[in-house]
N, C-alpha and C positions, 0 to 999 in steps of 0.2 A: 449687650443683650443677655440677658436672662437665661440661664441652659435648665434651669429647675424644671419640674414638668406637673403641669396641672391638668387635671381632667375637665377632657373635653366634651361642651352639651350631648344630652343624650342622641338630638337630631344629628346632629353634626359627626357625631361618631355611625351613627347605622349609615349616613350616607357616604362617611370614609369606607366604612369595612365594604359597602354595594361595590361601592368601583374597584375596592383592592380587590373582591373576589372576582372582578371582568378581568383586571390584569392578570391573576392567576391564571385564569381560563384560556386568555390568549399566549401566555409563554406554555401552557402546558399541550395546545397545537402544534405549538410552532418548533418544539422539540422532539413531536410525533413524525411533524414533515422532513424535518433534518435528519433521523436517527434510521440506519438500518435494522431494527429491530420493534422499531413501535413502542418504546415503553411506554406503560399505563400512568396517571397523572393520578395522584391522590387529592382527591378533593378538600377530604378534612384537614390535610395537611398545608392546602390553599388559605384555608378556612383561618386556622392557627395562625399565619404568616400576614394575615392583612390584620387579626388582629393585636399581631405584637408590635405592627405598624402603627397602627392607631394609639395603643399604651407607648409606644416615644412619638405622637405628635408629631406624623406624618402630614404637613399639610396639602390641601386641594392643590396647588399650584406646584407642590412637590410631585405628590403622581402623576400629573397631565403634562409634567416634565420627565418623569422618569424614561431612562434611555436604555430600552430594551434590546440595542446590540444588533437592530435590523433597522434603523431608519423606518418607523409604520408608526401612525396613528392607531390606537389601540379602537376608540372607537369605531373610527369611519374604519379599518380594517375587517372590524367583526361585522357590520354594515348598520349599524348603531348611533343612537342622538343621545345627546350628552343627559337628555331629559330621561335616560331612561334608569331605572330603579335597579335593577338587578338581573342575572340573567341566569334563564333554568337550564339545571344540571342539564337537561335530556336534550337540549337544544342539538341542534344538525350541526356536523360536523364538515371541513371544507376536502375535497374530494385531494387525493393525496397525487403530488406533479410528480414524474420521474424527469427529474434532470442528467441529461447526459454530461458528464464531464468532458469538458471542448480541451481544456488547458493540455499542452503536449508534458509537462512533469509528472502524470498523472500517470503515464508510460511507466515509470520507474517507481512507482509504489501499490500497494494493497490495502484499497480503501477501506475501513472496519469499523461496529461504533463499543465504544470499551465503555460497558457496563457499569465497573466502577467509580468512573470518573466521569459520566454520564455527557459524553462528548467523542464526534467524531475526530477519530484517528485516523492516522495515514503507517503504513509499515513498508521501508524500503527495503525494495528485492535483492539490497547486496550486500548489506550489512545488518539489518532485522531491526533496527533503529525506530521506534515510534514515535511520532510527531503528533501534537495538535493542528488537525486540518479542516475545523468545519470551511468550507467554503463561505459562508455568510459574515462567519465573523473573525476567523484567522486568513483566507484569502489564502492562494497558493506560494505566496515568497516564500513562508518558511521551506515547502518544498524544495523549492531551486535554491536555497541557499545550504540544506544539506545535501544536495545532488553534487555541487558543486566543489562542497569540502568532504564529501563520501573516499574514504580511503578505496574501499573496495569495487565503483563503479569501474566498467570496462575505460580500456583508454580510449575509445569513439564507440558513442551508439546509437551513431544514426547512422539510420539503416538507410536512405536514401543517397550517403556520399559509400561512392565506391573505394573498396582500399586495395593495395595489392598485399597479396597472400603470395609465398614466397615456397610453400609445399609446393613440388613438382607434380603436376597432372596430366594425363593423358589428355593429348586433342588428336583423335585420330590416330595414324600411325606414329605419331609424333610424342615428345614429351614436354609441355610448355614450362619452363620454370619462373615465371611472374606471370598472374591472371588475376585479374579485377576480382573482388569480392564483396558483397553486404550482405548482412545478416536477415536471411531468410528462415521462419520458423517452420516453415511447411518442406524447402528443400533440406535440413537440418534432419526432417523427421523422414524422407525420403531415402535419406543418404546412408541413417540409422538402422531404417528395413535392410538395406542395402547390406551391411557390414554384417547383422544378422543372418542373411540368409548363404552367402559369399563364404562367412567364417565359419558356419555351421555353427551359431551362439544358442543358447537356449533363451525362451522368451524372456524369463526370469532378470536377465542379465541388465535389464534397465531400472529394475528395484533393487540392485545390488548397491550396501553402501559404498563401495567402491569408486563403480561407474560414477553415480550421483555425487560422490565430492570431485570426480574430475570432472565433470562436467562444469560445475558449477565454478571449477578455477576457470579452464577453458573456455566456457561460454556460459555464461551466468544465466542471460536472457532467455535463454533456452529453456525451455519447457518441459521439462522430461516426461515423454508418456507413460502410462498404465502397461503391464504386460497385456491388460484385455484389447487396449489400444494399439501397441503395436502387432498385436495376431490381424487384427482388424486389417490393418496398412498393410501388411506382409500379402492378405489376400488380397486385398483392393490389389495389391503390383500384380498379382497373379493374374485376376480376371483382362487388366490393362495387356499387359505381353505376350498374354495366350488369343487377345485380339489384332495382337500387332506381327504376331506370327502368324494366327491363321491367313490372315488379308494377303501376308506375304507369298505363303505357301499357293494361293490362289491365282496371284497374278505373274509369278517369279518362276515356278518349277514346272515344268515340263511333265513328269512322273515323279512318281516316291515309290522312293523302295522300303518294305519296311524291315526289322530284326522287331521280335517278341521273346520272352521269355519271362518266367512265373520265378516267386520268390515267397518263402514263408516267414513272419517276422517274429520277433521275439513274444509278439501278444497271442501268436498264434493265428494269426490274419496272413489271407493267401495275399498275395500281390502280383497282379502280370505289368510288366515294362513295355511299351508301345514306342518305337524310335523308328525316326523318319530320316532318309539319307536321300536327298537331293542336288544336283547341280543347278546351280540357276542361270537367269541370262547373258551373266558378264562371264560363265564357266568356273563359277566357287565352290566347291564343294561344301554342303552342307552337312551336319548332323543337329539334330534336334528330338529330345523326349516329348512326346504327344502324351502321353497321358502314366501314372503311375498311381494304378487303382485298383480297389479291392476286386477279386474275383472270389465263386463258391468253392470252388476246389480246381482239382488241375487235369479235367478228364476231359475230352477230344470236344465235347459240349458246352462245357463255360467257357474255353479256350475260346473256341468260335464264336463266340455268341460277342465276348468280351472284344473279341479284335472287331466284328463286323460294329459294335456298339460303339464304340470310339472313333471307326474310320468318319460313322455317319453323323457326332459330332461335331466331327474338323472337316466336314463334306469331303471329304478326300475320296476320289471314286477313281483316278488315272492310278490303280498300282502295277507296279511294273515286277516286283519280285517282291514276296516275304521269304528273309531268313531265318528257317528254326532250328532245334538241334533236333538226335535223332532218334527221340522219346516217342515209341507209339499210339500214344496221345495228339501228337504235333501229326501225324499223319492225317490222323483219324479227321482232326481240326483243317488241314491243308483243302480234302475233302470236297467239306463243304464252302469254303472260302473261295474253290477256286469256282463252284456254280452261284456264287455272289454277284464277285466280279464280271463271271458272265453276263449274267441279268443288269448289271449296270451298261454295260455295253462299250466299256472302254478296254476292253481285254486285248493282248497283243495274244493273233495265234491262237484262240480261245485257251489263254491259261496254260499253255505249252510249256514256257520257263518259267513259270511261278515259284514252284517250290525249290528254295535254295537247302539245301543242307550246311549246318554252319561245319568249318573243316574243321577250327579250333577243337568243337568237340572228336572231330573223327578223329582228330591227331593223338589227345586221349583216351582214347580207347584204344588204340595201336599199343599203345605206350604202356599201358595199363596190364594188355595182353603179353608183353614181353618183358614184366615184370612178376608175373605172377607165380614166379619159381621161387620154393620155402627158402635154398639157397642166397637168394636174394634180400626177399625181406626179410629173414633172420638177420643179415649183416645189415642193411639199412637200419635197422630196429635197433640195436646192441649201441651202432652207432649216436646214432640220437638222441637214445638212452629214454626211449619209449617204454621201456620193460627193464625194471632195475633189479629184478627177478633171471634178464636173461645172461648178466653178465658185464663185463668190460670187453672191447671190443677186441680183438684177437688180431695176428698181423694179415691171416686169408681176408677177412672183413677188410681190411685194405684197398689188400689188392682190388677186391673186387669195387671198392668203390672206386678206385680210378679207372676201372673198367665202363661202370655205369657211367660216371663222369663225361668219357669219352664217346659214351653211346648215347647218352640222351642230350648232350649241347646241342647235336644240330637239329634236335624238335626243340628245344627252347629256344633258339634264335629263330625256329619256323614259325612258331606260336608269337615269340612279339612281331615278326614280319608281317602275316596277315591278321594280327588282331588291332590295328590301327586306324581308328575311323577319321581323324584330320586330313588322309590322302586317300589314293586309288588303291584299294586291293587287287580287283578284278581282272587286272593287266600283270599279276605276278603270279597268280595262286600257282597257273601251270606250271611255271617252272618248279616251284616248289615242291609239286607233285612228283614232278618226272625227278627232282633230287634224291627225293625220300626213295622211291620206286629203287634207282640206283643202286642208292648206300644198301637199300636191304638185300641188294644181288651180290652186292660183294660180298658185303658180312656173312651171308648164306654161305659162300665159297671161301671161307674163313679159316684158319688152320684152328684158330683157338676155339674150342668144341662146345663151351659156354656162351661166347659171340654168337656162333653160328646158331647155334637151338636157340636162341632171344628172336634170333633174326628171322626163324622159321614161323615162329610162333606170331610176329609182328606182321608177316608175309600175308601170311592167313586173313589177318583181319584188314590190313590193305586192301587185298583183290575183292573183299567183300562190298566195299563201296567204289574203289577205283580201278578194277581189273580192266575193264573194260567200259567202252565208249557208252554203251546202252547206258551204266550206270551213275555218268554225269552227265551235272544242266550242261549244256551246249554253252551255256552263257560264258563258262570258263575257257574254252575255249575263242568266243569270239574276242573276247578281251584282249587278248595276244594278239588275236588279227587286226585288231582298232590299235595296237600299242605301233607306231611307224616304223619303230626300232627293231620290230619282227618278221608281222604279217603273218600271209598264210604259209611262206615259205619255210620257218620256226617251227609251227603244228606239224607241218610231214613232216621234216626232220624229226621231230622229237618220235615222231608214232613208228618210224624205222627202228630208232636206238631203244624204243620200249617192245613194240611188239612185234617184232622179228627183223628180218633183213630190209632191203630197201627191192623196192618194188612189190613187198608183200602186203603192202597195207591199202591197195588203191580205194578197196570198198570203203576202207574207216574215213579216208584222206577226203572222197567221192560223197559220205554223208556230210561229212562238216562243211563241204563247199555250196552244197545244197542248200543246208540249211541256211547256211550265211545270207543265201541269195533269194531265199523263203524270208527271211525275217527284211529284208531291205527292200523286195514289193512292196511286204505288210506297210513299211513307212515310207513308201513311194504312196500308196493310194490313200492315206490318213494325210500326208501333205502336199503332197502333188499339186494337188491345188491353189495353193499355196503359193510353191516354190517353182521353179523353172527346173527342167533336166527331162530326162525319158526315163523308159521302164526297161529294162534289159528284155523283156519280151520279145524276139522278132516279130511276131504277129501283132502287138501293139505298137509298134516304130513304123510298122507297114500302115495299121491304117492312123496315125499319125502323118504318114506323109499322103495318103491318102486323102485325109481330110482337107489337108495345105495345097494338096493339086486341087481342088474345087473350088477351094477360096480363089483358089489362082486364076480359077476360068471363070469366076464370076466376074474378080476384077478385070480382066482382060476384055471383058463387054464394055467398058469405059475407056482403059487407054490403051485399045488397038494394039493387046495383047505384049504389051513390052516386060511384062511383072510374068506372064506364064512362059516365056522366051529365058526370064532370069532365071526361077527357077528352077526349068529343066537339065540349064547350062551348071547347076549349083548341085542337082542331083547326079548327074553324068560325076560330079567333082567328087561327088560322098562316096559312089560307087567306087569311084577308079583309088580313093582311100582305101577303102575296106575290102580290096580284092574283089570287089564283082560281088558283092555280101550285104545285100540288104538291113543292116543293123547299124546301128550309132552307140559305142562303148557306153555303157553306164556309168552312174556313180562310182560302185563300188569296186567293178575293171576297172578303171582308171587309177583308183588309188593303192590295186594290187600288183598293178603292170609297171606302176612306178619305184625309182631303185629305194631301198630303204636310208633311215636315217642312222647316223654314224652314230655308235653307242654310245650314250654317256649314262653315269651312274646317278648322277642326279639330273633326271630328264623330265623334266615340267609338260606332262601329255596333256593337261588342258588347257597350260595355255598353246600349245602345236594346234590342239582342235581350234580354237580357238581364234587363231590365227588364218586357218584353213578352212573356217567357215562357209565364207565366199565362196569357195572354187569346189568344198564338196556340200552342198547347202542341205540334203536329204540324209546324207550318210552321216553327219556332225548331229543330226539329231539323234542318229541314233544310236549314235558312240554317245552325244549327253546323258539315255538311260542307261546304257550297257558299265558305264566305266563308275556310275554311281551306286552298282550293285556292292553292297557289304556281303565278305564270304563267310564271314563270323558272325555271333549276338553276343560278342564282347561289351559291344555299346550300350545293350542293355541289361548286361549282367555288372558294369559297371556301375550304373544307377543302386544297385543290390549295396554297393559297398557302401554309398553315399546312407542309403536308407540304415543300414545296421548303426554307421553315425547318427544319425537324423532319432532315430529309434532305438538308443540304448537303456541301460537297466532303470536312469536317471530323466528318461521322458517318453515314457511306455506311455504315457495316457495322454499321445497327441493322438486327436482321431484321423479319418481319413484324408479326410476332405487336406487337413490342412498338411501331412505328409504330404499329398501330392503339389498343393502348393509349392511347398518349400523347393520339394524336388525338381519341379520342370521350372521354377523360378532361378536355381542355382543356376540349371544347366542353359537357360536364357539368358543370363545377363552377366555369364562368368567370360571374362577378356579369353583366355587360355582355356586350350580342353583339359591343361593335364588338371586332375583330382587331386583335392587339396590333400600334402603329406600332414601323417598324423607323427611316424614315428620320426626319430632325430636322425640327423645327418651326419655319423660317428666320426667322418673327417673331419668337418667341420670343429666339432665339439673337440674334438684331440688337438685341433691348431689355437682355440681358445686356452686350453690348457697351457699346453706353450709360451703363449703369451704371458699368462697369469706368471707362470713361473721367473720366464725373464725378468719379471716385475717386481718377483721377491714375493708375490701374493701366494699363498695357500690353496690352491681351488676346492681342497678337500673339502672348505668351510663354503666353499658358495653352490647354491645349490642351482645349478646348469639346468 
């Protein structure tokens, strides 16, 4: 055959170029439907192409054959008869389908349509590889045949076969070392808030190039979010656990006790700490941060405003004690808190032991006061070399610090004693007290003339808050008597050895018995009803048995008096008990009359309560508020230390809202109370050196 090329009639050619400009028309759609981007189709360029078609002698039978890569009839597609002549530009176009990609290879790439080469691509998530992948006409193999030979795909990534993960994890009190695993992108970004708020990281920390290439060794799939995203998540955890604590706090704790305390931050923003110290139903001791928020200033009025604002929040209306320090401010706020709690109507005693004073502050100002001699802080000062103006330290400076040394350890083993919120304070403070009281009677009577005037001066500010009984809560006291290891027998003894002889104190000994027996009606007639037992009232035992003889004589209208016969025989029996004494022991006589429990040093008082439930069912409730009273606001002056992290020079412009996130989210979801260490552990770091060296290594060059 012939390949020369002659021209074709003039007919014969306008009706080639008609139908090359329909073919045009239809490939220039169907790369509209395919492409994520819509390119625009140049018509004249259509125009051009059918007819350079026609100049080589494209025949009829050649276009109605031509194989446009989609299996379609050009005409009956466009909904077209072969009779027809041409088709105008402005013609209706076909409404554009979104197809969902089904194929699971599609998992492992990033669909895109590259402009260049005017075809969609596929870009794998592990290695950045681009592929030809229209669906239509490349079809997904090429896909799975680079999934397959991808160097850098995970070794499994299906997420629905479980694998075991070989890191040791916490289940409970336990530590599991194999637990099933699949890749979860939601618990992945959960786990990430997690390490965030736990490590004290800044949000920043997931745009770090760092993070993002380990991540992407370690878990490629992963999705690393936005800092905007994970602030987002951090609060979503918050609003979640500050619902998961309230519910608890509602149905679990009996009372709350609180500690408050203010704090100013680097931005110049007041801050007050709101912490909730509870026992719950199994006998656990709680602590928990309620709220860590801005306040206007620190005067006896926002104070109050700010506690009652928060309590009515977290509905908390049962308080049994707030601890404050002993800032005239906090008075001023106690005030009005305690006619709150009134009007709420859950008050014990209208508000009687409410205000706690925290001792950690009083112990500081003791301490403070019997430092206040130039003597002293000259040689402190010289020492530490606070004033490099005042010198090097001299050998009197010495001396006198192994003086102080010796005088101030036993307030610093007092101070970490009762500033401990994971256990009971309020069953130790006394002793504590009557320590201090002690040591400053001797030192007083001291030969060394230094001692003594420290001691005088320390005295002073002792008997100012603890001289006398008027001047403490009651609560410190009962705490000793709820501890089994003491009772009330402990209290006199102690109030002989402090204030005077023995038989001299029957009025002091006389108030604390009182009250004891005032505060265990108060929780007789609040659960009584409740619970079974009597009221140490004689008058109410009387008409308690009063009302049991009537019952008795109604029954006995039925069975011919055999039930009023028993009982009288049962009352003669109580009588000839009780000496001829119309009363039946109470709770709280019962648990005084009985012998004490043999000391030990590490003596678990809630679970004894706890054990004892049963048999003292009125009095355990009320050892539950009494032994959860905090006698410090350490708990929430520790919060202060977290925020100065949380709030340094490098993330001053978190606002409030999400400080306080951060804050009551650490102190929710952290395993352990103790506060994460910043600084290094020098023994530690001295036995690595060690090593280094046995090793022949240098440490000088690594940087610890």
């Amino acid at each position: 055959m012939s390949q020369s090329l002659h021209p074709l009639p003039a007919a014969a050619a306008a009706d080639t170029e008609s139908r090359c400009r329909r073919v045009m028309s239809h490939l220039s759609q169907s790369q509209m439907s395919n492409s994520q981007f819509s390119p625009t189709v140049d018509l004249s360029d259509a125009q051009g192409q059918g007819i350079h078609m026609v100049q080589n002698q494209v025949s009829d039978d050649n276009v109605d054959n031509l194989d446009f890569e989609h299996g379609c009839d050009v005409d009956k597609d466009m909904g077209m008869s072969g009779d027809e002549d041409e088709i105008p530009l402005d013609s209706k176009k076909r409404k554009k389908r979104v197809v969902t990609s089904r194929s699971p290879w599609w998992d492992h790439f990033h669909k895109f349509y590259c402009e260049k080469d005017k075809v969609q691509k596929a870009r794998c998530k592990y290695c950045s590889r681009e592929i030809k992948a229209d669906p239509k006409v490349h079809g997904t193999r090429p896909l799975k045949n680079h999934f397959e030979s991808c160097k850098n795909k995970p070794q499994e990534v299906s997420t629905n076969q479980a694998r075991l993960s070989f890191q040791s994890v916490r289940l409970g009190e336990r530590e599991a070392p194999l637990v099933n695993w699949r890749f979860d992108q939601e618990r992945i970004r959960e786990a990430l808030s997690y390490m965030l708020v736990v490590d004290e990281l800044p949000f920043k920390t997931v745009e770090n190039p760092g993070f993002r290439h380990f991540m992407s060794v370690a878990c490629p799939m992963f999705s690393i979010p936005s800092r905007r995203t994970i602030t987002k998540d951090i609060f979503h955890m918050y609003v979640n656990e500050r619902a998961k604590l309230k519910s608890f706090i509602k149905n679990h704790a009996q009372r709350v006790c609180i500690t408050t305390d203010t704090w100013t931050s680097i931005q110049k923003v007041n801050y007050m700490c709101l912490t909730a110290h509870f026992i719950d139903d199994d006998w656990n001791l709680h602590k928990r941060i309620l709220n860590f928020c801005p306040i206007i200033g620190h005067k006896s009025e926002e104070i109050s405003k700010g506690v009652e604002k928060c309590l009515l929040e977290w509905s908390i209306d049962r308080i049994f004690t707030i601890t404050v320090d002993n800032a005239s401010s906090n008075d001023g706020a106690m005030v009005y808190l305690k006619k709150k709690l009134e009007n709420w109507g859950h008050n014990i005693l209208g508000g009687k032991y409410v205000h706690m004073r925290c001792m950690a502050h009083i112990i500081n100002l003791v301490v403070q006061d019997g430092l206040k001699g130039k003597d002293e802080h000259e040689a402190i000062s010289r020492i530490r070399g606070v004033k490099p103006f005042d010198g090097v330290p001299i050998e009197s400076d010495w001396d006198r610090a192994k003086l102080l040394l010796k005088f101030l350890k036993h307030f610093y083993n007092l101070t970490l004693c009762i500033s401990g919120s994971s256990y009971v304070t309020s069953n130790i403070v006394f002793h504590e007290i009557c320590e201090v009281d002690l040591l400053l009677k001797r030192w007083l009577n001291s030969e060394d003339v230094e001692l003594s005037e420290m001691a005088r001066k320390m005295k002073e500010k002792y008997d100012k808050y603890w001289g006398s009984i008027e001047k403490m809560n009651m609560i410190l006291y009962y705490g000793v008597i709820l501890d089994p290891r003491h009772k009330l027998g402990f209290v006199e003894f102690s109030f002989d050895k402090l204030y005077g002889g023995i038989g001299k104190n029957d009025a002091m000994k006389e108030r604390v018995r009182d009250g004891l027996h005032e505060l265990f009606n108060d929780y007789k007639l609040r659960y009584g009803h409740t619970l079974q037992g009597t009221l140490e009232s004689p008058g109410l035992s009387s008409s308690r048995v009063s009302s049991s003889s009537s019952s008795s004589k109604e029954m006995s209208m039925h069975d011919g008096g055999t039930e009023t016969r028993r009982f009288s025989l049962q009352q003669e029996y109580m009588m000839y008990m009780t000496g001829g004494k119309d009363h039946v022991k109470s709770e709280l006589e019962k648990y005084l009359s009985e012998d004490v429990e043999e000391y030990r040093e590490k003596f678990d008082i809630l679970k004894w309560w706890k054990v004892n439930t049963q048999r003292f069912p009125i009095l355990s409730k009320m050892a539950r508020d009494i032994l959860a009273v905090p006698v410090s606001t350490v708990a929430s002056e520790a919060a202060f230390s977290t925020g100065g992290r949380v709030l340094d020079a490098f993330r001053s412009s978190l606002s409030p809202k999400i400080v306080q996130a951060i804050i009551c989210v650490q102190d929710w979801i952290r395993k352990d109370s103790k506060p994460i260490s910043i600084e290094e552990d020098l023994s530690k770091i001295e036995m690595f050196e060690q090593e280094l060296t046995k090793l022949g290594i240098d440490s000088t060059i690594i940087d610890i």
